[in-house]
C-alpha positions as CSV (number, residue, x, y, z in Angstrom):
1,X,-237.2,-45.1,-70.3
2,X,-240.4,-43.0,-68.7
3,X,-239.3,-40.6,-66.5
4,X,-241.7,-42.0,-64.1
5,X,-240.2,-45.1,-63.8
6,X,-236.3,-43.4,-63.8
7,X,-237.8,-41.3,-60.6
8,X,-239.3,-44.4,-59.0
9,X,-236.0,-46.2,-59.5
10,X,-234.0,-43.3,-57.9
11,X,-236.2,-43.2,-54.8
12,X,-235.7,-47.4,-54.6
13,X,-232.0,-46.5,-54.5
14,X,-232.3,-43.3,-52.5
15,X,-233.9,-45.6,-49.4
16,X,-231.6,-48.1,-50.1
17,X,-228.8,-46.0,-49.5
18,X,-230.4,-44.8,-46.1
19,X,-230.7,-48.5,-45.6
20,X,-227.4,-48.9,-45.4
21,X,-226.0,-45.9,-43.8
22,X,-227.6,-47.1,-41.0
23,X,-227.1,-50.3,-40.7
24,X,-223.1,-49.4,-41.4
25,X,-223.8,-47.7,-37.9
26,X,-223.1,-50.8,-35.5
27,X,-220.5,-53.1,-36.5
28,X,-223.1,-56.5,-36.5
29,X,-225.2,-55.0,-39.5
30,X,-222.4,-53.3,-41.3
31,X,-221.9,-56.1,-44.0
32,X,-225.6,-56.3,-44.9
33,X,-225.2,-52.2,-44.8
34,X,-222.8,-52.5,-47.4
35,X,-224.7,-54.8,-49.7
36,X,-227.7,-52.5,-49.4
37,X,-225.4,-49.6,-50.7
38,X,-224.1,-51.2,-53.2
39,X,-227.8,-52.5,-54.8
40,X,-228.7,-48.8,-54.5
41,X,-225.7,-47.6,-56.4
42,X,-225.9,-50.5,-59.0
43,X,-229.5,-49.6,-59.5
44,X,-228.9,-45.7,-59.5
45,X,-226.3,-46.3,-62.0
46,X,-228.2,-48.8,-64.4
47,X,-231.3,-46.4,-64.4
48,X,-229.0,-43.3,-65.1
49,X,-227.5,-45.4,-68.0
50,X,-230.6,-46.8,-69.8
51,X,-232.0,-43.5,-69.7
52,X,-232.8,-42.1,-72.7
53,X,-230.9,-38.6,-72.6
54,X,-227.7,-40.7,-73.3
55,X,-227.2,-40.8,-77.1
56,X,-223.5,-42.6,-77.2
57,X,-222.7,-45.6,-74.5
58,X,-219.5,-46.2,-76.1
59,X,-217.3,-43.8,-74.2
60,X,-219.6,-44.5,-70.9
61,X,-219.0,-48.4,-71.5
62,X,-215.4,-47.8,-71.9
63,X,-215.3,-46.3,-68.3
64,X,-217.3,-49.4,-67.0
65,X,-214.3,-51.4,-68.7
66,X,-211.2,-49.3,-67.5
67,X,-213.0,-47.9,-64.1
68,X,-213.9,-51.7,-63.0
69,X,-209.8,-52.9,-63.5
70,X,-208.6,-50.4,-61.8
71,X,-211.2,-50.9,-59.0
72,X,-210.6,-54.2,-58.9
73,X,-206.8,-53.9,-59.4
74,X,-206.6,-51.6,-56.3
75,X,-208.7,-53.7,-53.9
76,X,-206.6,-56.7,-54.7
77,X,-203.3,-54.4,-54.8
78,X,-203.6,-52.0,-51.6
79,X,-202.7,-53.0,-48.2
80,X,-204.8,-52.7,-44.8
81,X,-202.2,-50.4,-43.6
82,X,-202.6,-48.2,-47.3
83,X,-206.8,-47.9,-46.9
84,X,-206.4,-44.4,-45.4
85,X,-204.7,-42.8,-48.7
86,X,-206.9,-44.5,-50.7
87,X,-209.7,-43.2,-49.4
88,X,-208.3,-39.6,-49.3
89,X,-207.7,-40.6,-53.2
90,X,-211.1,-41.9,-53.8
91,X,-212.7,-38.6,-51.9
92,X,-210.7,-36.3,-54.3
93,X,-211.3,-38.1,-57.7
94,X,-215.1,-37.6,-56.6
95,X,-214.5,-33.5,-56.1
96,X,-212.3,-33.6,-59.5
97,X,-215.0,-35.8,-61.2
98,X,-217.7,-33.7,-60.1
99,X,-215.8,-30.2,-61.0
100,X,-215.0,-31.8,-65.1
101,X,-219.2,-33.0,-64.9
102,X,-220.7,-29.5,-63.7
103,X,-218.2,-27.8,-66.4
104,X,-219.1,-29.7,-68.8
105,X,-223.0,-29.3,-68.0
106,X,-222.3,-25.6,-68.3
107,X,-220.3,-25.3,-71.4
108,X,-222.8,-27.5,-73.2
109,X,-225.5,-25.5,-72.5
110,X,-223.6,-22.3,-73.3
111,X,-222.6,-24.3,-76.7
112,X,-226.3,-24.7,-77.7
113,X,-227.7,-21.2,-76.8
114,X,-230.1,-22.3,-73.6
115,X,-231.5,-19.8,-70.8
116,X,-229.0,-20.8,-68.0
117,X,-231.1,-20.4,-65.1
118,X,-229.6,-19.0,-61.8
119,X,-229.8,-22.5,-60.2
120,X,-227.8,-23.9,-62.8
121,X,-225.0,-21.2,-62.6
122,X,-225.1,-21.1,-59.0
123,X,-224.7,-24.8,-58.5
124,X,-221.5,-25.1,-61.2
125,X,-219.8,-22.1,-59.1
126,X,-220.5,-24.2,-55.9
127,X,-219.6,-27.7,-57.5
128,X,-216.5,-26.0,-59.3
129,X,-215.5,-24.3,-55.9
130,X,-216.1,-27.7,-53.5
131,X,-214.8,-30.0,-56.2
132,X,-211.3,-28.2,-56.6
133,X,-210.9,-27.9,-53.1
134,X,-211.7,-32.3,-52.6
135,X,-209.1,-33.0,-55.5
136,X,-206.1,-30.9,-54.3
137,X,-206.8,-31.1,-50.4
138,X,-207.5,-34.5,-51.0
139,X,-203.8,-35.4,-52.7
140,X,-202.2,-33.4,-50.4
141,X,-203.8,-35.5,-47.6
142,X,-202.7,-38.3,-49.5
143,X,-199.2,-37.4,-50.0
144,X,-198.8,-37.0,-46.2
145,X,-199.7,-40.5,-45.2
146,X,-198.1,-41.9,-47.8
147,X,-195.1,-40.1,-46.6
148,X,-194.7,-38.6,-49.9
149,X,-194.2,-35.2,-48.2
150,X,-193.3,-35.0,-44.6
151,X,-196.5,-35.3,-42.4
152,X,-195.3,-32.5,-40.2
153,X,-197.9,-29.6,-40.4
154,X,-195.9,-26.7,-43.1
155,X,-196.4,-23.5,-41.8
156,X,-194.8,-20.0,-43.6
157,X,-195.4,-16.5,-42.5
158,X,-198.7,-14.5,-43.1
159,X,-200.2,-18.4,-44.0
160,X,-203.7,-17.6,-43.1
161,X,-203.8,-14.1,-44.3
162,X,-202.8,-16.0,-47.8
163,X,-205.5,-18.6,-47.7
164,X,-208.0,-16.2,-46.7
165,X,-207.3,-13.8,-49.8
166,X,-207.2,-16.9,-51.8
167,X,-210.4,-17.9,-50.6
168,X,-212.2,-14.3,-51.4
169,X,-210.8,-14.9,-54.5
170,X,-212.7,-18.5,-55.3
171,X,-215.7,-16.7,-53.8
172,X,-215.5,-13.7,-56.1
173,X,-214.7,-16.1,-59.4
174,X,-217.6,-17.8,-58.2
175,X,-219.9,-15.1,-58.3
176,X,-218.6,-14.0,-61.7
177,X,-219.5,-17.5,-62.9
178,X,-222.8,-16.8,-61.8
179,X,-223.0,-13.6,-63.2
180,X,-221.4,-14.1,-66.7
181,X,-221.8,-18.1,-67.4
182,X,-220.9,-17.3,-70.8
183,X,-217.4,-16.8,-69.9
184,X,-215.7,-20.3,-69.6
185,X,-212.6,-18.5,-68.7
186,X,-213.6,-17.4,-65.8
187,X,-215.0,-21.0,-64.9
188,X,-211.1,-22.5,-65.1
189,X,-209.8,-19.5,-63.2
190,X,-212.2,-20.6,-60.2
191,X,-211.2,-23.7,-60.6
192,X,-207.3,-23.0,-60.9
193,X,-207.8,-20.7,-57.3
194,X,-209.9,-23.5,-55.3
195,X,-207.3,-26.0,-56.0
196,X,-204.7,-23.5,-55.0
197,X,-206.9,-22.9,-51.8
198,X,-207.5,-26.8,-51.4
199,X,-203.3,-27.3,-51.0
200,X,-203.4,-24.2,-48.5
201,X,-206.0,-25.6,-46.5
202,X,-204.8,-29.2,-45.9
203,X,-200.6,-28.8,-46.3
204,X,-201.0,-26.8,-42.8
205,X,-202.5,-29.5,-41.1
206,X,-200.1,-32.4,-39.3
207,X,-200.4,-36.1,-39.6
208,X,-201.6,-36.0,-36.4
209,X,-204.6,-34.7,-37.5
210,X,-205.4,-37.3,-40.9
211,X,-208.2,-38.9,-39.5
212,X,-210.3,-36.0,-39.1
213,X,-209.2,-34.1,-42.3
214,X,-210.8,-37.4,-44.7
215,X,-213.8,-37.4,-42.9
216,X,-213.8,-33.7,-43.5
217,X,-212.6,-34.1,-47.1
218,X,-215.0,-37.5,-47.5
219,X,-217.9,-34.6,-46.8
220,X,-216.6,-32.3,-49.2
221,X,-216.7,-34.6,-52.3
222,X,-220.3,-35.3,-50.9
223,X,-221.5,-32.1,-51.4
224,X,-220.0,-31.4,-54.4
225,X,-221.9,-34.3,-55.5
226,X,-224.9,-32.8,-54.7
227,X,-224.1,-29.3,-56.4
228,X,-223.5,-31.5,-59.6
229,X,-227.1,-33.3,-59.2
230,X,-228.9,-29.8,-59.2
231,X,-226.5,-28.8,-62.0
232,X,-227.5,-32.0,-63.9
233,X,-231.3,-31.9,-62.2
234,X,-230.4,-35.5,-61.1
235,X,-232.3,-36.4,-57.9
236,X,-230.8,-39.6,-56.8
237,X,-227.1,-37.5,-57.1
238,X,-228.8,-34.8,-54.7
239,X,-229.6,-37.4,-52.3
240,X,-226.6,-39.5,-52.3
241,X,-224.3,-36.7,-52.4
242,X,-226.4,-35.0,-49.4
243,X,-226.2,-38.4,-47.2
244,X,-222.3,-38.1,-48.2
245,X,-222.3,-34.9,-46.9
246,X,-224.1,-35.0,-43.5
247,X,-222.5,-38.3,-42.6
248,X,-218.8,-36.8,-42.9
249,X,-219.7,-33.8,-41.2
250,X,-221.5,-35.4,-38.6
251,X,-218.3,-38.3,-38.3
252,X,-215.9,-35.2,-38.3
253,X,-217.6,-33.6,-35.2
254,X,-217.3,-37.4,-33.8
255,X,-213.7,-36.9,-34.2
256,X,-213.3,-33.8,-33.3
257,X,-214.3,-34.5,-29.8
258,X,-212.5,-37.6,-29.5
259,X,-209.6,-35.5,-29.6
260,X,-210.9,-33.1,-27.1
261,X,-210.4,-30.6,-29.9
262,X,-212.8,-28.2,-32.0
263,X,-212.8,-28.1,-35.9
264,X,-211.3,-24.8,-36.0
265,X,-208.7,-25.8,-34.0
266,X,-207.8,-29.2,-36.3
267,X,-207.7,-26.8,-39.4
268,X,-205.6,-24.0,-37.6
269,X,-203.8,-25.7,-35.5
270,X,-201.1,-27.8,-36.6
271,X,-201.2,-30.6,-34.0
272,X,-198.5,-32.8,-35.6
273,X,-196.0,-30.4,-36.3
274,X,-193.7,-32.3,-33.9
275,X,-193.7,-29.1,-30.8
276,X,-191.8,-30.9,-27.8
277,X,-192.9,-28.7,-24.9
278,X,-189.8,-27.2,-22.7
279,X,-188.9,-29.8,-20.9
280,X,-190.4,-33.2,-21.8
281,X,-187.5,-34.5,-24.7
282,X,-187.8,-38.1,-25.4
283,X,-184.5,-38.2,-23.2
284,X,-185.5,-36.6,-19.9
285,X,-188.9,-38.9,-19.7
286,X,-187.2,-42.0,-20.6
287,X,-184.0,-41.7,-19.3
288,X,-183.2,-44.8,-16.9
289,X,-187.0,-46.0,-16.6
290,X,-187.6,-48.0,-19.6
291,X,-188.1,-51.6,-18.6
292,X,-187.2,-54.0,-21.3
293,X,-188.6,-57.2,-21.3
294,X,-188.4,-60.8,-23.6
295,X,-191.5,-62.9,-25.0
296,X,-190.8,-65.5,-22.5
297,X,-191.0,-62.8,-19.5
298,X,-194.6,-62.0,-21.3
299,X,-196.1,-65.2,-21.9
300,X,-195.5,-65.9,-17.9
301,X,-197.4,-62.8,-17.1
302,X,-200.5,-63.9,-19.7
303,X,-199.8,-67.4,-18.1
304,X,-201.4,-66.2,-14.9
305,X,-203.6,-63.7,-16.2
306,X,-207.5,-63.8,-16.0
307,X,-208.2,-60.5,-17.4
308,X,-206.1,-59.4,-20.8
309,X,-207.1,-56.4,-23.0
310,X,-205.4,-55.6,-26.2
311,X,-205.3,-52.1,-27.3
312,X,-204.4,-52.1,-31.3
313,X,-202.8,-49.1,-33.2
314,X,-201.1,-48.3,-36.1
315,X,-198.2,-50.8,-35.8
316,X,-200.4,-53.4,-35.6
317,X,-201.8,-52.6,-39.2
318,X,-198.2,-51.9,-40.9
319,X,-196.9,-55.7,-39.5
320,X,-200.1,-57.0,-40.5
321,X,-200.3,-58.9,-37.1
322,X,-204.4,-59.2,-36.3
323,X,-204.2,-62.8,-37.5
324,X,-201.2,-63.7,-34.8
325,X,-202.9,-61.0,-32.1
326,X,-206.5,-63.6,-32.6
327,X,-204.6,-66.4,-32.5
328,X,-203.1,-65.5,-28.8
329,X,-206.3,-64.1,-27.4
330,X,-207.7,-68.1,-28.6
331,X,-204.7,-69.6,-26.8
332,X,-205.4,-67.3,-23.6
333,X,-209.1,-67.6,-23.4
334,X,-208.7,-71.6,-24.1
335,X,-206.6,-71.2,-20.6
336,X,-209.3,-69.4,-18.7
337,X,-209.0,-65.6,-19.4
338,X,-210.9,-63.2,-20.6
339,X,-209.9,-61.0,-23.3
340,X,-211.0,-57.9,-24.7
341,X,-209.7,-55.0,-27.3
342,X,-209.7,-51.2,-26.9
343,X,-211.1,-49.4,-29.4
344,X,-209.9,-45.6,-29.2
345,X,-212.1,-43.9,-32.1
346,X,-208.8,-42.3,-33.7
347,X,-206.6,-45.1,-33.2
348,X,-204.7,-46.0,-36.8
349,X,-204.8,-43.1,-39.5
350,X,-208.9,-42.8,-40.3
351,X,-212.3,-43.8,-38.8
352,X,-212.7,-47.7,-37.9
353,X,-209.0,-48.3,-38.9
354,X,-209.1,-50.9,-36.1
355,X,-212.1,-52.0,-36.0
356,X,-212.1,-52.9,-40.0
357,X,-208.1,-54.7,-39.4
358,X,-210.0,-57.1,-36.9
359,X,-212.8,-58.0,-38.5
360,X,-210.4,-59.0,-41.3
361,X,-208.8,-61.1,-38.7
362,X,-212.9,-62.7,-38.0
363,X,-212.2,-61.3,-34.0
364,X,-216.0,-61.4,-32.8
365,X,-218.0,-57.9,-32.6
366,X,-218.5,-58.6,-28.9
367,X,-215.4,-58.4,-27.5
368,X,-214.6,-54.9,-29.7
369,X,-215.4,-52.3,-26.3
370,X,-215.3,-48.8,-27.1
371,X,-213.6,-46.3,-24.9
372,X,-215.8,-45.4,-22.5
373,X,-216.8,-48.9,-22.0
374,X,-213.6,-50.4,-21.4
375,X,-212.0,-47.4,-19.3
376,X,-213.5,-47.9,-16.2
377,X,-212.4,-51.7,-16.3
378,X,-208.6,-50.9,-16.8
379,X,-207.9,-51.2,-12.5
380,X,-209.2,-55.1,-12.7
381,X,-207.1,-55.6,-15.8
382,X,-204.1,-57.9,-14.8
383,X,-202.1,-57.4,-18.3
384,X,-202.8,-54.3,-21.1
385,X,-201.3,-55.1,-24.4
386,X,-200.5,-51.9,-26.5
387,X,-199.6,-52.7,-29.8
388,X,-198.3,-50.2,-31.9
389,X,-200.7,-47.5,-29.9
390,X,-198.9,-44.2,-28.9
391,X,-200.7,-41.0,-28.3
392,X,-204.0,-42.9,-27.3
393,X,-202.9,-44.5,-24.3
394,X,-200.6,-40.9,-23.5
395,X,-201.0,-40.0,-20.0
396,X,-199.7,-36.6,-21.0
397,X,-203.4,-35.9,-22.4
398,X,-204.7,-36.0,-18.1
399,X,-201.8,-34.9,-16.8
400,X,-199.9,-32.1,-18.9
401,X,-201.6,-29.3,-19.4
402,X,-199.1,-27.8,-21.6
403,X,-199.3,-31.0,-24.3
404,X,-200.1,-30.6,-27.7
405,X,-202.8,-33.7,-26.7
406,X,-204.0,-31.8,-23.2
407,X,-207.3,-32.8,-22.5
408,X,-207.8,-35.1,-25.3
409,X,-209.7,-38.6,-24.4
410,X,-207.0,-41.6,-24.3
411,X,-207.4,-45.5,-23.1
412,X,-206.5,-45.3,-19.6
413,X,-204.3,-48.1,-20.0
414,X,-201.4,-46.9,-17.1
415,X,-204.5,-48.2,-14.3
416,X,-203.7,-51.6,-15.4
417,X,-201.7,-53.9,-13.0
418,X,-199.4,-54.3,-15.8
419,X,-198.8,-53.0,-19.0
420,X,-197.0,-54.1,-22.1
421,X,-195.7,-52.4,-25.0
422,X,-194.6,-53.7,-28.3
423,X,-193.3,-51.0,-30.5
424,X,-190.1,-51.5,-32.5
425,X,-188.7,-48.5,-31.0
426,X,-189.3,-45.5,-28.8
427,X,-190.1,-43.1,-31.5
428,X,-193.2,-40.6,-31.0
429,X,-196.5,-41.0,-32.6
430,X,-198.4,-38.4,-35.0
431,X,-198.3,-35.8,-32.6
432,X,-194.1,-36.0,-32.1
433,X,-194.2,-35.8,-28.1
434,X,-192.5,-38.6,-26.1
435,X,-194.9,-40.9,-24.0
436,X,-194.8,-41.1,-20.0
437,X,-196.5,-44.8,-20.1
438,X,-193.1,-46.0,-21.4
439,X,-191.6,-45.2,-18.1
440,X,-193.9,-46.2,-15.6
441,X,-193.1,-48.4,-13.1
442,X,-195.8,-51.1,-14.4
443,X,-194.8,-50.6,-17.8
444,X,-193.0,-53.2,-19.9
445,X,-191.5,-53.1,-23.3
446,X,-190.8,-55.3,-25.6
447,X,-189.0,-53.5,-28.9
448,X,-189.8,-56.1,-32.2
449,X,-191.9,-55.8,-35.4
450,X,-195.7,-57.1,-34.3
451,X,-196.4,-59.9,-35.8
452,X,-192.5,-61.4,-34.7
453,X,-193.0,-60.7,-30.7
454,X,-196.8,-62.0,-31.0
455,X,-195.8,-64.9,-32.5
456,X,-192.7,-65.3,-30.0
457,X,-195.0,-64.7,-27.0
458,X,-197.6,-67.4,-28.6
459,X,-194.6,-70.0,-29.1
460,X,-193.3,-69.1,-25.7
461,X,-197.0,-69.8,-24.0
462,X,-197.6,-73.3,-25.8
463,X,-194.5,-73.8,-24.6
464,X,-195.0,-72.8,-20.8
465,X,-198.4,-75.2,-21.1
């Protein structure tokens, strides 16, 4: 194929991957987003294979065969509640991918006696170096949500002082790379010491803290990406992997300040290591001020409610309850009310958790209000519906200066003229600290699975009618 052509493909894929990062940016144009993504990664990949640089396409088709079934296996296969891990998977198999293409780039140069120019070296130490990093942080971050380790943040003595010297280490393998390409040794030992430095640099982080780490991690495996396309002189891998990179850098930061909290301070420190300030056990907040309530006692309240908002959180997404949670804002606004949703920005355990769990559930764009928008509104709100929610809707982030959340934006939900809870218990969220709205005097809560106290507050409604 004329290289002509292969470069005018790559820049109809490079625009069409710009095409759809931006209309992913507001939730109408997201599916149409997608699509364009996807033509521009089917056509990047289709040029990239009938170019004429590939000699054998039998191991290449063989990764179509076995890479499609497990792709497909996996989005049949994974939960809702399971998309978090899998994208902290699918970031570091694109930083391990990227560290085994660069390698190989190098070795096969070295192999056939080429000039290895310093843009080639320099870009397998960076690829090597960011790669190794994705893959281990990556599974680390994995194993935490998945509960495979505990989701507390693990912290030993001199920790830092460790990670940094680990660190100086990658940096100083990577310059040897650079310096003596020849040495494929060398290339595995840089490898061998970012991986080490990925673990370091994500097992000291707490659950707490997930959402921001795989946007982090998500622009990590983008930039590796882009090291490999100047390794492999591939335009359309610079480009892509660039886009990769800004976006998840750009998402962190949007993170980062919807937890009132700076970068450094989510990589350092260890919200989610389950802290209890003196003073404020589970015990001495809730003790004698936890109102329990019954569906029936719920569905009265909604009965005479104009004004319902729902505020979705994890436990929603485990009981797989956004079908039952549409099918009671239907029966309430079919009675005269208005309902709406509270989107906190790290509500669930990554970016648009929420948002993506009621789409799924066909609840219209519309009535999705951000944060900001819906705050102000909580006073004229007769009944707020926390479902699963914890440390988003914690007063403790306005009014304890000494929490672990201190200062960090929640959904004002405690303004409401009544609030209701459904959790199955009164356990903490990520960040282990007990939760004043539990015991306030408008609170309500009703302990059951979801899906089972949705559907008993919908049967107890049509029942009321």
């Amino acid at each position: 194929m004329p290289q002509v052509l292969v470069n005018f493909a790559y820049l109809v894929a490079s625009i069409l991957f710009i095409l759809g990062l931006k209309g992913m940016a507001h939730p109408r144009t997201a599916v149409r987003g997608n699509f364009l993504g996807a033509v521009g990664m089917f056509i990047a990949v289709l040029v990239t294979v009938l170019d004429h640089r590939i000699i054998d396409y039998t191991v290449i088709l063989a990764g179509l065969v076995v890479g499609s079934a497990i792709g497909t296996l996996l989005a049949v296969k994974v939960q809702m509640t399971a998309m978090p891990q899998m994208v902290a998977l699918l970031n570091g198999f694109g930083g391990g991918a990227s560290v085994l293409v660069a390698g190989a780039a190098l070795f096969e140069a070295v192999a056939a006696g080429q000039t290895l120019s310093l843009q080639l070296t320099t870009a397998t130490a960076a690829s090597a170096l960011i790669g190794a990093v994705t893959f281990s942080g990556s599974l680390i971050a994995f194993g935490k949500l998945q509960e495979v380790i505990s989701g507390n943040a693990v912290v030993f003595p001199l920790q830092h002082l460790i990670s940094g010297l680990v660190a100086l280490a990658s940096l100083a393998l990577c310059v040897w790379v650079v310096v003596d390409p020849q040495a494929s040794a060398v290339y595995w030992l840089l490898v061998a010491a970012a991986l080490i430095l990925g673990v370091l640099a994500t097992i000291g982080i707490g659950g707490a803290d997930m959402p921001v780490v795989i946007s982090l991690l998500n622009s990590y495996s983008g930039l590796a990406a882009t090291a490999t396309g100047f390794v492999l002189e591939n335009n359309v891998l610079i480009i892509a992997g660039s886009l990769v990179g800004a976006s998840g850098i750009i998402l962190t930061q949007i993170m980062c300040k919807a937890m009132n909290r700076s970068l450094t301070n989510v990589l350092f420190g260890g919200l989610g290591s389950a802290v209890q300030a003196a003073g404020t056990k589970g015990a001495d907040v809730y003790a004698g001020k936890v109102k329990a309530s019954s569906a029936e006692e719920v569905a009265m309240l909604l009965g005479d409610s104009r004004r319902v908002v729902i505020v979705p959180g994890y436990g929603l997404a485990v009981s797989q309850a956004q079908h039952t949670v549409r099918i009671l804002a239907d029966l309430l606004e079919s009675r005269g009310a208005e309902v709406l949703y509270a989107i906190h920005p790290v509500a669930g355990r990554m970016p648009g958790h929420m948002n993506i769990l009621l789409a799924e559930a066909d609840v219209s764009y519309e009535v999705l209000k951000e944060m900001d928008e819906i705050n102000p509104t909580f006073p004229q709100t007769d009944v707020a519906i926390v479902i699963g929610a914890n440390d988003v809707v914690n007063p403790s982030a306005r009014t304890d200066p000494k929490s672990p959340i201190a200062g960090m934006p929640i959904l004002d939900v405690d303004k409401a003229r009544t609030v209701v809870v459904i959790k199955r218990s009164l356990s903490p969220g990520f960040a282990g600290i007990p939760n004043p709205l539990f015991a306030l005097d408008n609170t309500l809560l009703l302990f059951a699975d979801a899906q089972k106290a949705v559907n008993d507050i919908v049967a107890a409604l049509k029942e009321n009618s």
